[in-house]
N, CA, C and O atoms as a GROMACS GRO file, in nm:
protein
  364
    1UNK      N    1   2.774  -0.893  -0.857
    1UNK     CA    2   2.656  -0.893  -0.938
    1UNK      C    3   2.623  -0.755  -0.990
    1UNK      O    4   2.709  -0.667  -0.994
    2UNK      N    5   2.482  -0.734  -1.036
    2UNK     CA    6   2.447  -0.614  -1.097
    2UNK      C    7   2.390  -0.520  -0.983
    2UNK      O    8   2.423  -0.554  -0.869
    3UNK      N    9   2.315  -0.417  -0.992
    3UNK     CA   10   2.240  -0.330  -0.932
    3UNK      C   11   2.087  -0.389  -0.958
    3UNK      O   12   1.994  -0.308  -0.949
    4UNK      N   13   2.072  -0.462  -0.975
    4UNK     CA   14   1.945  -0.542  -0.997
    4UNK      C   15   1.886  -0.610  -0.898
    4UNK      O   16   1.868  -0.720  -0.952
    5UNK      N   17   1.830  -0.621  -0.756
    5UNK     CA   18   1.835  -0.734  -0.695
    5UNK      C   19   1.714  -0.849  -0.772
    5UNK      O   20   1.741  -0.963  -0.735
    6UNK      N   21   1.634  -0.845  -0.834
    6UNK     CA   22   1.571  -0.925  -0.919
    6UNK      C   23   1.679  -1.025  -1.010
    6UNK      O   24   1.670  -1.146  -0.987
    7UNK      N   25   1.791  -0.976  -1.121
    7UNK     CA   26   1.851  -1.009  -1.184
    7UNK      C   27   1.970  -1.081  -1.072
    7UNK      O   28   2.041  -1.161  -1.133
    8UNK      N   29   1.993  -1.074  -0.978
    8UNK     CA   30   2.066  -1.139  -0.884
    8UNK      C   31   2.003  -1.246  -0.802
    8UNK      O   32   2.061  -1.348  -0.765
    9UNK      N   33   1.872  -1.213  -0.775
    9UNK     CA   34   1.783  -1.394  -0.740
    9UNK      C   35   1.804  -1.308  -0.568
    9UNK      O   36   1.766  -1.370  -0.468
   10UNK      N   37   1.843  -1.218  -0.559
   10UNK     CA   38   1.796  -1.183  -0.412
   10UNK      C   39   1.670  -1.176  -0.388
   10UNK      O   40   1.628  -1.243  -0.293
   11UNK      N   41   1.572  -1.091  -0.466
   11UNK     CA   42   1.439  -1.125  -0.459
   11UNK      C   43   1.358  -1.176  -0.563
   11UNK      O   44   1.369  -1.140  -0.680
   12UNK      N   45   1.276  -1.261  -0.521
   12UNK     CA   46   1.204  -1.379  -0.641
   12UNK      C   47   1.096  -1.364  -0.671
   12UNK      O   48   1.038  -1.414  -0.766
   13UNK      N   49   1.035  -1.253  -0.549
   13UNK     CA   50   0.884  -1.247  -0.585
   13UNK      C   51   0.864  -1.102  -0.647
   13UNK      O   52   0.941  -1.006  -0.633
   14UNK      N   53   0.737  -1.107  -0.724
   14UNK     CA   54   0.702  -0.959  -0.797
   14UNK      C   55   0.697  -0.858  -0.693
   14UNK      O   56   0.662  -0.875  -0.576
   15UNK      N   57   0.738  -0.748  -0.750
   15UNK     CA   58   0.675  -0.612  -0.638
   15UNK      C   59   0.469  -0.616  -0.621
   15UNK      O   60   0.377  -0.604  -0.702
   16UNK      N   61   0.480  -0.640  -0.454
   16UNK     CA   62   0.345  -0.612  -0.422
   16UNK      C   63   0.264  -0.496  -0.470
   16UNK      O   64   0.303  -0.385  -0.434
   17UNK      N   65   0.141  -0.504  -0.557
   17UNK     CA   66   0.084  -0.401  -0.612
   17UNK      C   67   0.055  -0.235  -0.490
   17UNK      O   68   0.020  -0.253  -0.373
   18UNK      N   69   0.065  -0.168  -0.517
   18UNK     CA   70   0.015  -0.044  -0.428
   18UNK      C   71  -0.079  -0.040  -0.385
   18UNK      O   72  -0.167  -0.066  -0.467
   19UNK      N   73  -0.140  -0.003  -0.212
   19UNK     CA   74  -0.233   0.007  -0.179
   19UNK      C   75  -0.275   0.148  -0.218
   19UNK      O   76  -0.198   0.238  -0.254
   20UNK      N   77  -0.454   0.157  -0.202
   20UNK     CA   78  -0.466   0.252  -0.180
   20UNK      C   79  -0.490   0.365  -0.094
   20UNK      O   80  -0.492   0.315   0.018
   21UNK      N   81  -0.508   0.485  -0.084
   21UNK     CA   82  -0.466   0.564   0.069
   21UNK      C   83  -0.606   0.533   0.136
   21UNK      O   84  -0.602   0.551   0.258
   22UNK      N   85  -0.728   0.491   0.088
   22UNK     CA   86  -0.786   0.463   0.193
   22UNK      C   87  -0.791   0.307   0.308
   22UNK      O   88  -0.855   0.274   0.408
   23UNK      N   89  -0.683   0.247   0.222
   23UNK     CA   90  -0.677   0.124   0.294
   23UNK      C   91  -0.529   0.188   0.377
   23UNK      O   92  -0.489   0.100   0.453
   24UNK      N   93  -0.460   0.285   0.382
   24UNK     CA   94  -0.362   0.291   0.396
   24UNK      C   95  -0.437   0.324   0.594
   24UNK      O   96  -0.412   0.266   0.700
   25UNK      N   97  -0.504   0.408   0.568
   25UNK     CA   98  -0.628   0.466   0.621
   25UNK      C   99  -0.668   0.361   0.766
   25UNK      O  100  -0.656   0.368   0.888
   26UNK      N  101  -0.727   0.252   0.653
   26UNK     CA  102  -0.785   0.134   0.756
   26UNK      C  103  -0.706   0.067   0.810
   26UNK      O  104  -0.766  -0.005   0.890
   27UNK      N  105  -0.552   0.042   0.810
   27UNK     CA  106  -0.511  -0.044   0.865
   27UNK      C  107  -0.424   0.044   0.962
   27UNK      O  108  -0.347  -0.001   1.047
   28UNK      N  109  -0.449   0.190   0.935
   28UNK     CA  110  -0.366   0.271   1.058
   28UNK      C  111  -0.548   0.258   1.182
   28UNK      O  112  -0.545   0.201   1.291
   29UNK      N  113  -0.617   0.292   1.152
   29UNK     CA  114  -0.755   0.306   1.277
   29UNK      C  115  -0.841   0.197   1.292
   29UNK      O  116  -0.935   0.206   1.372
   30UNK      N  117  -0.813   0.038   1.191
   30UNK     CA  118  -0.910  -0.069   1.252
   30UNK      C  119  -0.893  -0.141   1.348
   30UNK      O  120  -0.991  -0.211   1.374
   31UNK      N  121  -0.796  -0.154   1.423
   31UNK     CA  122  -0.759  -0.201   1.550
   31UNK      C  123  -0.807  -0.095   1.658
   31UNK      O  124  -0.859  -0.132   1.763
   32UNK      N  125  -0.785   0.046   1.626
   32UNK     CA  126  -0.856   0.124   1.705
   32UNK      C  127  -1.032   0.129   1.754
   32UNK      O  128  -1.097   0.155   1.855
   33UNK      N  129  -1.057   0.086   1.611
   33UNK     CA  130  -1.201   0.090   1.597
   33UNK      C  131  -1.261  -0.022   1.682
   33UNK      O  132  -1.352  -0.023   1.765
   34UNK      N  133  -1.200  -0.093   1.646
   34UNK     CA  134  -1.225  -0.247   1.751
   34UNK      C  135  -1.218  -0.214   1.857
   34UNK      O  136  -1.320  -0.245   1.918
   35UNK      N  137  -1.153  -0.169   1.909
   35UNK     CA  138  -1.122  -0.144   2.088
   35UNK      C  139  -1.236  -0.111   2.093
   35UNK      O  140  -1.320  -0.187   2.141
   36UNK      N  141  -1.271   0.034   2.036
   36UNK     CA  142  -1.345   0.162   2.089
   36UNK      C  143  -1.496   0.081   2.090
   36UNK      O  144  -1.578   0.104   2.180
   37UNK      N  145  -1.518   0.002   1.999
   37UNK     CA  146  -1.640  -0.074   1.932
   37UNK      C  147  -1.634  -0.201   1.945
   37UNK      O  148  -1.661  -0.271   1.848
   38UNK      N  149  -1.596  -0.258   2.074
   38UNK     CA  150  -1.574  -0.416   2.106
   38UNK      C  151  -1.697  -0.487   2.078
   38UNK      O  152  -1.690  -0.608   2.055
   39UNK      N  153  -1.814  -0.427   2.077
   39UNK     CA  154  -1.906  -0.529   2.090
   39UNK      C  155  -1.979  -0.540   1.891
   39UNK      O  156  -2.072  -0.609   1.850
   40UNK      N  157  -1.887  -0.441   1.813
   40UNK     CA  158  -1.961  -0.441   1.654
   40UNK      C  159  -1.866  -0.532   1.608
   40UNK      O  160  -1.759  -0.547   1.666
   41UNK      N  161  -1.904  -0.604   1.486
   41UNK     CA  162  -1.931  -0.709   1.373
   41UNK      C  163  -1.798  -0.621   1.310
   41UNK      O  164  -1.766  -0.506   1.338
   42UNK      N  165  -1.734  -0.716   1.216
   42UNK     CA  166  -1.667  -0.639   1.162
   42UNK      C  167  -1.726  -0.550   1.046
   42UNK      O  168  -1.689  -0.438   1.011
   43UNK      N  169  -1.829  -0.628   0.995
   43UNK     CA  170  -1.900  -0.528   0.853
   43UNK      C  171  -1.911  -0.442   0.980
   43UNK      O  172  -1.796  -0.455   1.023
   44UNK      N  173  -1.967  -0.369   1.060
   44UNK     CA  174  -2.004  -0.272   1.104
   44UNK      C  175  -1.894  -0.202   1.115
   44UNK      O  176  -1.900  -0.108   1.037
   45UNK      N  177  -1.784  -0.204   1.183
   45UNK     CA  178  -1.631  -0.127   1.180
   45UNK      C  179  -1.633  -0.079   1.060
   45UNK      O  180  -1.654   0.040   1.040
   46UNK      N  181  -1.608  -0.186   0.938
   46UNK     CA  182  -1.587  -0.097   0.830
   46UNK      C  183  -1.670   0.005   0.782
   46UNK      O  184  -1.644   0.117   0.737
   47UNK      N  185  -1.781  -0.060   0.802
   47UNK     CA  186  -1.867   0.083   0.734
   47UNK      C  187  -1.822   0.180   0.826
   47UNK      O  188  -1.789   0.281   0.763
   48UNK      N  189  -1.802   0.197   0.976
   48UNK     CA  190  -1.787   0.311   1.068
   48UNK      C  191  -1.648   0.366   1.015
   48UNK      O  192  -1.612   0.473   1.065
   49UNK      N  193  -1.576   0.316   0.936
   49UNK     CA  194  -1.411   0.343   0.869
   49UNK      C  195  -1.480   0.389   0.741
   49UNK      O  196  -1.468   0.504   0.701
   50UNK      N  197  -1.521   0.338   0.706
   50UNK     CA  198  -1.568   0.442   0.533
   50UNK      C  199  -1.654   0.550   0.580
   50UNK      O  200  -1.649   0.657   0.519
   51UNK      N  201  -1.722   0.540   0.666
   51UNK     CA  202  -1.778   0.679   0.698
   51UNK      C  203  -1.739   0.827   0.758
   51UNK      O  204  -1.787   0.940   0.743
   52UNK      N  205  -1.599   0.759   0.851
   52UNK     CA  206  -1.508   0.845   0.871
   52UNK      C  207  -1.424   0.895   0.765
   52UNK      O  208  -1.402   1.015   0.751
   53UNK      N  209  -1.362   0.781   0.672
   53UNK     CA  210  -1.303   0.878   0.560
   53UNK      C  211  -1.382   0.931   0.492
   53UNK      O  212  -1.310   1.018   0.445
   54UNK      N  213  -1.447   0.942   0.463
   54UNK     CA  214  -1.581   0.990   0.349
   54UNK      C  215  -1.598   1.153   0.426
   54UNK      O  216  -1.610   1.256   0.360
   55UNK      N  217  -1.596   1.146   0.574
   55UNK     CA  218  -1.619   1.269   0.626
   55UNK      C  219  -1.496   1.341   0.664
   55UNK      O  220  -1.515   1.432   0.745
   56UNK      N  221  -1.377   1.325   0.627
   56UNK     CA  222  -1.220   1.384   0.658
   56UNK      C  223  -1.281   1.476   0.532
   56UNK      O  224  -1.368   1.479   0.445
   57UNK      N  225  -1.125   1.573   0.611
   57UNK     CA  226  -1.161   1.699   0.465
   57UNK      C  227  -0.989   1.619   0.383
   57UNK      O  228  -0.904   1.549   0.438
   58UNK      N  229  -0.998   1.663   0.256
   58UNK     CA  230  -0.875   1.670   0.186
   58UNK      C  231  -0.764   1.672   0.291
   58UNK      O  232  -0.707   1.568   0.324
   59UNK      N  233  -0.742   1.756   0.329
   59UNK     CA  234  -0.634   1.760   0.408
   59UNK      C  235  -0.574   1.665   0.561
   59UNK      O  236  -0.466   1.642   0.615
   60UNK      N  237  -0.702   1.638   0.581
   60UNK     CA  238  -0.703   1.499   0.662
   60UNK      C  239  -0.681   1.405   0.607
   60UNK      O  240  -0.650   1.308   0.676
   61UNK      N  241  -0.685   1.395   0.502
   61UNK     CA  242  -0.664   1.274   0.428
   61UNK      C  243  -0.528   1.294   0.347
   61UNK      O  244  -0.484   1.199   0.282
   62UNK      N  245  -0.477   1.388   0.349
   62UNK     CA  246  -0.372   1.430   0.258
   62UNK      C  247  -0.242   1.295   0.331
   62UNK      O  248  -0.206   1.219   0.240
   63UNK      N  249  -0.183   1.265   0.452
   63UNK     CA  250  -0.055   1.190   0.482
   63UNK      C  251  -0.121   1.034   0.381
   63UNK      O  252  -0.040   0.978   0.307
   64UNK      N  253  -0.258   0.983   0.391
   64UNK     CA  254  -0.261   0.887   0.311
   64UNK      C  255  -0.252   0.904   0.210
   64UNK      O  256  -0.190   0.823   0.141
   65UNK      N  257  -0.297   0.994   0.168
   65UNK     CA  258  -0.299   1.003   0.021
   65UNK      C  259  -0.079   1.013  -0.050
   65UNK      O  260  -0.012   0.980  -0.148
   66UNK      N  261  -0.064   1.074   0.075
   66UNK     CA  262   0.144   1.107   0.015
   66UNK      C  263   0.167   0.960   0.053
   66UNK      O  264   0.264   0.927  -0.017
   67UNK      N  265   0.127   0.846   0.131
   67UNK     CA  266   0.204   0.701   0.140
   67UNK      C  267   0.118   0.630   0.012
   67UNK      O  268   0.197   0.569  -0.060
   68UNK      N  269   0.015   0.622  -0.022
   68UNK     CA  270  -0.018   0.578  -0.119
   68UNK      C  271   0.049   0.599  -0.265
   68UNK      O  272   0.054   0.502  -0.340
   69UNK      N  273   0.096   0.712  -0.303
   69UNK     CA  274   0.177   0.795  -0.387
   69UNK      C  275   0.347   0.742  -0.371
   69UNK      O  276   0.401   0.698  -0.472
   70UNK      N  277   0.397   0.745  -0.288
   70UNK     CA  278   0.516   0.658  -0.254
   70UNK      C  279   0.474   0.549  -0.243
   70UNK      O  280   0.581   0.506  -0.199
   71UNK      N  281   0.404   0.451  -0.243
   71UNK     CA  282   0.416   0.323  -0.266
   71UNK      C  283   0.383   0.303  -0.397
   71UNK      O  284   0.395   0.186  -0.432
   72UNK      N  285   0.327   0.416  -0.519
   72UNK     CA  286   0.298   0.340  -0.605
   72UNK      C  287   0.427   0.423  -0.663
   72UNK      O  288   0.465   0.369  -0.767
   73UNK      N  289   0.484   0.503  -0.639
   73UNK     CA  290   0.625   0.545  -0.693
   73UNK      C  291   0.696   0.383  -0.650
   73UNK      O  292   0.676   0.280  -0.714
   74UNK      N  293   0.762   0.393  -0.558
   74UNK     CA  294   0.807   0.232  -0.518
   74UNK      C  295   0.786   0.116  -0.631
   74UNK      O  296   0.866   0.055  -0.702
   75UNK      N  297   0.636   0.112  -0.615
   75UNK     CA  298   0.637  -0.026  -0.728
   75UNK      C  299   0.642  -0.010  -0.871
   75UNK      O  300   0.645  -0.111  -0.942
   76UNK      N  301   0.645   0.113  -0.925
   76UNK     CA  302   0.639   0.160  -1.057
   76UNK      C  303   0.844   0.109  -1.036
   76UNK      O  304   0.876   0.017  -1.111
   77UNK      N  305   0.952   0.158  -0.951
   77UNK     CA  306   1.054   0.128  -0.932
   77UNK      C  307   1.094   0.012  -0.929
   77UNK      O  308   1.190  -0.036  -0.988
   78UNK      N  309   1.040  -0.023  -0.878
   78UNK     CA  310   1.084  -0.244  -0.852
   78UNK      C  311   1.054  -0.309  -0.953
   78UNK      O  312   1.130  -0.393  -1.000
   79UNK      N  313   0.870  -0.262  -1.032
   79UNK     CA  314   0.830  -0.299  -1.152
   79UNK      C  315   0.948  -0.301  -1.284
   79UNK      O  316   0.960  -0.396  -1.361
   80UNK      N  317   1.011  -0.206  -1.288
   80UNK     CA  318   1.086  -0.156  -1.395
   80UNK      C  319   1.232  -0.237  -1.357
   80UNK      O  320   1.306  -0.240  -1.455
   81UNK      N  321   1.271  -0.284  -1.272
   81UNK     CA  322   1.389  -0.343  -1.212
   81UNK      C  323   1.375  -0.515  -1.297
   81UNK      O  324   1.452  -0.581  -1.367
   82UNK      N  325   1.199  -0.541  -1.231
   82UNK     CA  326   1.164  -0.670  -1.271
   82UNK      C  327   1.179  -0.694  -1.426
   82UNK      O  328   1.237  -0.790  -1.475
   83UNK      N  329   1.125  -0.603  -1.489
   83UNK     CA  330   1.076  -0.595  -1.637
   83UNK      C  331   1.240  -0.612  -1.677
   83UNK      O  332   1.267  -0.720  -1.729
   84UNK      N  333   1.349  -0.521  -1.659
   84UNK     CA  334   1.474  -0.505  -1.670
   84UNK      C  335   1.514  -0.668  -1.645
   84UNK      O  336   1.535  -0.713  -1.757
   85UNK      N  337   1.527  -0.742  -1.576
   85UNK     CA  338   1.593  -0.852  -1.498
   85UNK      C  339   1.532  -0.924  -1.624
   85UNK      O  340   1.618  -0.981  -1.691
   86UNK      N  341   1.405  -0.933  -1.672
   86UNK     CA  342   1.393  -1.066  -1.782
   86UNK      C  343   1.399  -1.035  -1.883
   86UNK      O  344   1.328  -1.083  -1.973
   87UNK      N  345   1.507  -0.923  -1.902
   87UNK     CA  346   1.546  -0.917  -2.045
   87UNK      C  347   1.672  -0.914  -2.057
   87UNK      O  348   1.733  -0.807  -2.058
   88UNK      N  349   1.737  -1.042  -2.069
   88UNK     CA  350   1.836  -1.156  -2.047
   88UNK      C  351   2.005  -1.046  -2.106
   88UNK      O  352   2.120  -1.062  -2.065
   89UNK      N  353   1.957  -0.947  -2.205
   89UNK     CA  354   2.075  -0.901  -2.362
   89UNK      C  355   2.091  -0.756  -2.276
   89UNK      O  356   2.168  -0.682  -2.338
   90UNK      N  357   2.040  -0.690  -2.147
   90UNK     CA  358   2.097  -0.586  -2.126
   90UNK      C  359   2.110  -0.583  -1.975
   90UNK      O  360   2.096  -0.664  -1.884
   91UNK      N  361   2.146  -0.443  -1.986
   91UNK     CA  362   2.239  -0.461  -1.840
   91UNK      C  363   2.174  -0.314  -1.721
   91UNK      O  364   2.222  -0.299  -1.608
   0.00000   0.00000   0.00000
């Protein structure tokens, strides 16, 4: 086959859109948060998760912010693979 895995039917579904680094954020410390905070609601976790990122400096926040950036590098990549695959006349 090609270098395409779209145009080969290996994968069928679209590239998943990019998160962003503050969700990248929440799903590394909301299980933590839960532990620490067994007895809060989940609206309450989150707000206690937006309030913590809100209070990181830049640089605390900088590793989410570089996986957010590679994942939307990533799907800008797969995107362009997809777009490529349904246009039947090239290669």
């Amino acid at each position: 086959g090609s270098n395409n895995p779209y145009r080969d039917g290996y994968i069928t579904e679209p590239p998943k859109k990019p998160r962003a680094s503050y969700l990248l954020f929440q799903c590394a410390y909301r299980s933590d948060f839960q532990k620490r905070y067994s007895g809060a609601t989940q609206g309450e976790i989150m707000t206690m998760l937006g309030d913590t990122w809100r209070a990181m400096s830049e640089l605390e926040q900088a590793p989410y912010i570089q996986l957010a950036q590679e994942e939307v590098a990533q799907y800008e990549k797969e995107r362009q693979l997809l777009e490529k695959a349904q246009k039947p006349n090239e290669l």
